[in-house]
C-alpha positions, 0 to 999 in steps of 0.5 A: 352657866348659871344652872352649872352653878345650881347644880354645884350648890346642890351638890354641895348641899348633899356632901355637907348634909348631917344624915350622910355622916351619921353613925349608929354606932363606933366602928373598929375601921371608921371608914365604912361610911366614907366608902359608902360615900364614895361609891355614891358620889363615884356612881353620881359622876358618871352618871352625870359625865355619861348623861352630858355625853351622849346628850352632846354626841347625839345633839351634834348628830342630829344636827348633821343630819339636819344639815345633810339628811343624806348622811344619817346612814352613815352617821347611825352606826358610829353614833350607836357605838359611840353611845354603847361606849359611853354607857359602858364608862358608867357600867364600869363605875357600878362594877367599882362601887360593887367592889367598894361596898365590898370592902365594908363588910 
């Protein structure tokens, strides 16, 4: 609990960071900067939701397959597919943060 914690303290430290905010100059809109904004922070979630994921998923197949070693065939497939699945939520964050850099422009 207590790195959850740090991690929201980090996290907290990086949105109210100045550099983050700075303009170079007025913009007719006044958004660009916080689409940049949310495009990152939309890529950070799911990189991190994605990364606890599939740190959970395979940790629990592992420890099945420690249990019953006779298991892991029928247990790869599913775990690999699973895997696959998870990584394409986070391929899907990067396809709408493409699309919100768009937007600046």
């Amino acid at each position: 609990m207590k790195r959850f914690g740090n991690v929201l303290i980090a996290l907290g430290l990086m949105l109210l960071a100045s550099p983050a905010f700075a303009e170079t100059g007025a913009s007719p809109g006044g958004s660009e900067g916080l689409i940049a904004l949310a495009a990152g922070i939309c890529l950070g979630v799911a990189a991190l939701g994605t990364a606890l994921g599939q740190g959970r998923a395979t940790a629990a197949a592992m420890e099945s397959i420690g249990r019953n070693p006779q298991s892991a065939d029928r247990l790869q497939t599913p775990l690999i597919i699973g895997l696959a699945l998870m990584e394409a939520l986070t391929l899907y964050a990067l396809v709408i943060a493409f699309f919100l850099q768009g937007k600046i422009g």
